[in-house]
N, C-alpha and C positions, 0 to 999 in steps of 0.2 A: 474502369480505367485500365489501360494497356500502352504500357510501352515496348519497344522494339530499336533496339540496336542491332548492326551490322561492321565488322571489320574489317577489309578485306586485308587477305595475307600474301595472295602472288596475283600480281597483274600484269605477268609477262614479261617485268621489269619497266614500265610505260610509265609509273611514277618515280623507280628510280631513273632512270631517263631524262625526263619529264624536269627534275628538280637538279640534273647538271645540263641540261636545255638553259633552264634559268641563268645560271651562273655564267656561263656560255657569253648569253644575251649581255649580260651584268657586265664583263669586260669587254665586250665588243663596244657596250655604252660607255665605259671609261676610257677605252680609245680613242671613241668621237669626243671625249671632253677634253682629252691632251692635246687633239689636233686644233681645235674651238683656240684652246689656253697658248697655244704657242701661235696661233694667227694674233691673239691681244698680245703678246709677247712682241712679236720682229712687228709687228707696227707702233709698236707704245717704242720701244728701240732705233728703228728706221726714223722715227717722228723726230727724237731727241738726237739723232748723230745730225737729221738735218739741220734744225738748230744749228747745232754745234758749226756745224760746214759753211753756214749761211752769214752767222756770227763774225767767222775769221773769215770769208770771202768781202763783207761789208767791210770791216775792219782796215783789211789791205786797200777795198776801192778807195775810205775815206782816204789811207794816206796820201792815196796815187793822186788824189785830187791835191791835196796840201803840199804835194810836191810841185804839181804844175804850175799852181799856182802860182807858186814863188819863184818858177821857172818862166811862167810868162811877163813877173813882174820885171824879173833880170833880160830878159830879152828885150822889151817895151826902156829900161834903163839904158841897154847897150846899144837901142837902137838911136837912142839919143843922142848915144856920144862917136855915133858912127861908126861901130864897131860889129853893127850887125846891120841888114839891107828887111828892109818891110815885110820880104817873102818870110824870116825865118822867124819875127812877129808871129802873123797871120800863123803860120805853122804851130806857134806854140798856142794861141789861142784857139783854133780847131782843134785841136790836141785836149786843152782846157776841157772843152764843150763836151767833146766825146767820153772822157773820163768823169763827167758829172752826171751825164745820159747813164753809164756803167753804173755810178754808183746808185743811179734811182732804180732803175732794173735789180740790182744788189738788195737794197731796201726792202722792194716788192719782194721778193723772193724771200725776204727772212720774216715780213708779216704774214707772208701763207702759210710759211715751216711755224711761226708762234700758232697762227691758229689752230692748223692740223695737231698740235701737242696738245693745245687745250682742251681741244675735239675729244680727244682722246683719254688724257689725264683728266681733266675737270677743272684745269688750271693752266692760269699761263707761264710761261718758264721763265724764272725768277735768275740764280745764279747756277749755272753748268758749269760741271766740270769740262774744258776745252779738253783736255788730252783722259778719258777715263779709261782703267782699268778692263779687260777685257777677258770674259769666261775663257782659259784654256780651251786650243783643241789637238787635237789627235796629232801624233809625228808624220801619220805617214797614210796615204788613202785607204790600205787594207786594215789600219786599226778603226779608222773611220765606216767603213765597211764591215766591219764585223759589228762593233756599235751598235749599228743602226739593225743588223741583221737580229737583236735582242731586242733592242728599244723600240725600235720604230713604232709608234704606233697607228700610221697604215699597214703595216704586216700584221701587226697582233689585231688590229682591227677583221682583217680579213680573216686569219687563222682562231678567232673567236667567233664569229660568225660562220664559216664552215663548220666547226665543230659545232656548233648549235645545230644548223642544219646534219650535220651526223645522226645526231641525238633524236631527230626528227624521224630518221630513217629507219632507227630501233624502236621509237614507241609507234610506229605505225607497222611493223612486223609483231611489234606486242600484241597487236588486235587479233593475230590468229591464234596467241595463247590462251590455255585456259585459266578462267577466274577463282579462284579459290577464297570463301570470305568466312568469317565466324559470326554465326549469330546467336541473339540472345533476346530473348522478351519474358518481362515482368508483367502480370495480370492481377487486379483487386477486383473483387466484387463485394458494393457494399451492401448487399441482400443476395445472400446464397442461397440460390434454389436444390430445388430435390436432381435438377442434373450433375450439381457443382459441389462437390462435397467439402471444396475446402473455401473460403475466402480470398487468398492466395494462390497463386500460384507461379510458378517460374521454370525458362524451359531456356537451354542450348543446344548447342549445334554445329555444323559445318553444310556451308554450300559449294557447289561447284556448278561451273556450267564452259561449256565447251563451244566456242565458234561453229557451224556447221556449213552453211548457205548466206550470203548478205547479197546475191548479186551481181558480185562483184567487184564490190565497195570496196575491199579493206587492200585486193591487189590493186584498185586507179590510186588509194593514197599513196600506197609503197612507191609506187613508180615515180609520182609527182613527189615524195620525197627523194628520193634518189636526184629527179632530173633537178629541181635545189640542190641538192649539197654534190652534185657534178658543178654546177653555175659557181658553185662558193668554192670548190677548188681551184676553178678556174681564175677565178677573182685574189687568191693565195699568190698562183704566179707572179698575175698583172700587178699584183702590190708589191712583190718582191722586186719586180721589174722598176717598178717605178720608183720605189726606194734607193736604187741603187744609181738611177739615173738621174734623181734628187743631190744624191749625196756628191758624185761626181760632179754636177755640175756646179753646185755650190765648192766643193773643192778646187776647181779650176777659177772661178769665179776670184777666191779668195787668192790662191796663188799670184793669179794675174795683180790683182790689187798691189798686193806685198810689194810685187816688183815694180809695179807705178809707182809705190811711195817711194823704193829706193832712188830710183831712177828722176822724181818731181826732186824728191831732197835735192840730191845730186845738181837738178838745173835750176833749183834756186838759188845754192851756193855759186855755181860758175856765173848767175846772171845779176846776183848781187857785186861780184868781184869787177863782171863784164861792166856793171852802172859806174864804178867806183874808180874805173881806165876812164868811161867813155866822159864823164866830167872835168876829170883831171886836163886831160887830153884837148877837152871844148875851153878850155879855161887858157890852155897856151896857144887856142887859134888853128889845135891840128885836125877836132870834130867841129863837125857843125850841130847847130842848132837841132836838127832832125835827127839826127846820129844819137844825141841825148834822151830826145822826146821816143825813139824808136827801144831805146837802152832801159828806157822807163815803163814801157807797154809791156815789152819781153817780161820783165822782172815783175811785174802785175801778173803776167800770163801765169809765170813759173811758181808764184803762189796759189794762184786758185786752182791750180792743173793740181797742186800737194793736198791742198781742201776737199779740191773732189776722189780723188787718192785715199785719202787717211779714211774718210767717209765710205767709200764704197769698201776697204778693209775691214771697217768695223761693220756693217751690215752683211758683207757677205759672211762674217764668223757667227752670225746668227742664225742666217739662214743656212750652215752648216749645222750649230749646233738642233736645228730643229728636225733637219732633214737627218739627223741622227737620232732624234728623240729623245732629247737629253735638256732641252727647255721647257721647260718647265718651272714651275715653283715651287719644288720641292715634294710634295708629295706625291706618294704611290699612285697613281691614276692610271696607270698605263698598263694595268696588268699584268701577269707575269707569267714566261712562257713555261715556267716548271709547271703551269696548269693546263699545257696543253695535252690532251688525252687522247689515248689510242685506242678505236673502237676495233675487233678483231670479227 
């Protein structure tokens, strides 16, 4: 019986190499899970503001109906006692029709937003918060910018994967180093002959051996590792590039919203005040009929114009916080750039 072991002690450094390659790889793959987690993120997100948006846009069409309503009934009364001519009838009943047409379109739209949530969640939406809470972001685009220039995990994605391929470039220059290994073999014989004077025996050592000739071999992998981790520097840029033009644009994105909200606030106030003349007014003979029905459309408009406002505010802070890389669920996944390492 005979055994034999082998150690190796220097292999050019191709396993150390070889085993931060891994690691390498190992954040480049928890990048791709950040970006995975933050697409179920701003859609599980976008799903639920829809709701919400769909909610208070129904909500308003119901009233706008219950308003006409009772505005065509007053019209149909005054037309009775001659106080109004058949046209401004007709006017509020078309009026009627088109604000019921709204609110069925209304409907539709908040059964596709429950679906797409349940699609999503596994359930359908029960009680929302109408006005929730919203993750802080940034003061200013360059705090937002620098963020993302840590977090992001398209950048780290890209700068773990070049470094991998780095790694690539040193154990394939290891092949021209020499091997150096320890060996060792144990020997039993259980009938010892007259060549073998002991039963046992046991023997060590050291080997080495030296690259000479392969052909060619070990310079095509150098280069083809090279011409990879040239491609994954390149890919470094075009993720920094694009990170930045993520972040930007969801920062305008949300800007813009901000001042929709103020601006929709702003024309619901003047259009509720505007509804509150334009009755007053139809009531002493100085509006008409349409002047009401028109007063009443506006004041519909200037709510759903603030629904679609608050909605598009609260998605785009999402899609800021992603394009920062800062959504998440709280754990480490995104690897960390103090591991990024300097081949010399």
């Amino acid at each position: 019986m005979q055994v034999t072991g082998e150690q190796p002690i220097f292999t050019g450094f191709r396993n150390y190499n070889a085993i931060r390659q891994a690691r390498s790889r190992v954040q480049a793959g928890a990048a791709q899970l950040t970006l995975v987690e933050q697409d179920v993120l701003q859609r599980g997100a976008q799903a639920y503001f829809d709701v919400v948006r769909d909610m208070e846009v129904y909500q308003a069409t119901a009233n706008n109906v219950q308003v006409l309503l009772r505005q065509q009934e007053e019209a149909s009364l005054r037309f009775e006692v001659g106080e109004v001519t058949r046209t401004d009838v007709a006017q509020a009943d078309a009026r009627l029709a088109q604000s019921r047409a709204q609110l069925t379109t209304a409907q539709a739209r908040l059964a596709v937003s429950r679906a797409t949530f349940a699609q999503i969640f596994g359930m359908s939406p029960a009680t929302l918060e109408e006005n929730p809470e919203l993750p802080p972001t940034p003061a200013t685009l360059d705090e937002a910018m620098q963020v993302a220039a840590e977090l992001s995990p398209v950048i780290i994605r890209a700068k773990m994967t070049e470094q991998a391929s780095r790694r690539g470039v040193a154990i394939a220059k290891g092949a021209f180093s020499p091997t150096v290994s320890l060996t060792a073999s144990y020997q039993y014989a259980d009938e010892p002959s007259s060549f073998v004077l002991d039963d046992e025996q046991f023997a060590y050592g050291a080997r080495a051996s030296i690259p000479i000739f392969l052909g060619g071999l070990n310079i095509s992998r150098v280069r083809e590792a090279k011409a990879l981790n040239e491609a994954d520097r390149r890919r470094v840029d075009e993720a920094d590039r694009q990170a930045r033009a993520q972040v930007t644009s969801a920062w305008e994105q949300l800007s813009a919203a901000r001042a929709n909200i103020n601006s929709a606030t702003s024309q619901v106030a003047a259009n509720e005040l505007a509804l509150t003349g334009v009755r007053r007014e139809n009531q002493l003979g100085v509006r008409t009929t349409l002047d009401v029905l028109d007063a009443e459309q506006e004041y519909l408009n200037a709510q759903v114009s603030l629904a679609n406002a608050e909605r598009d505010a609260r998605s785009a802070t999402f899609t800021l916080l992603a394009a920062m890389g800062v959504l998440t669920l709280g754990e480490d996944v995104g690897g960390d750039l103090n591991g990024v390492e300097t081949l010399n």
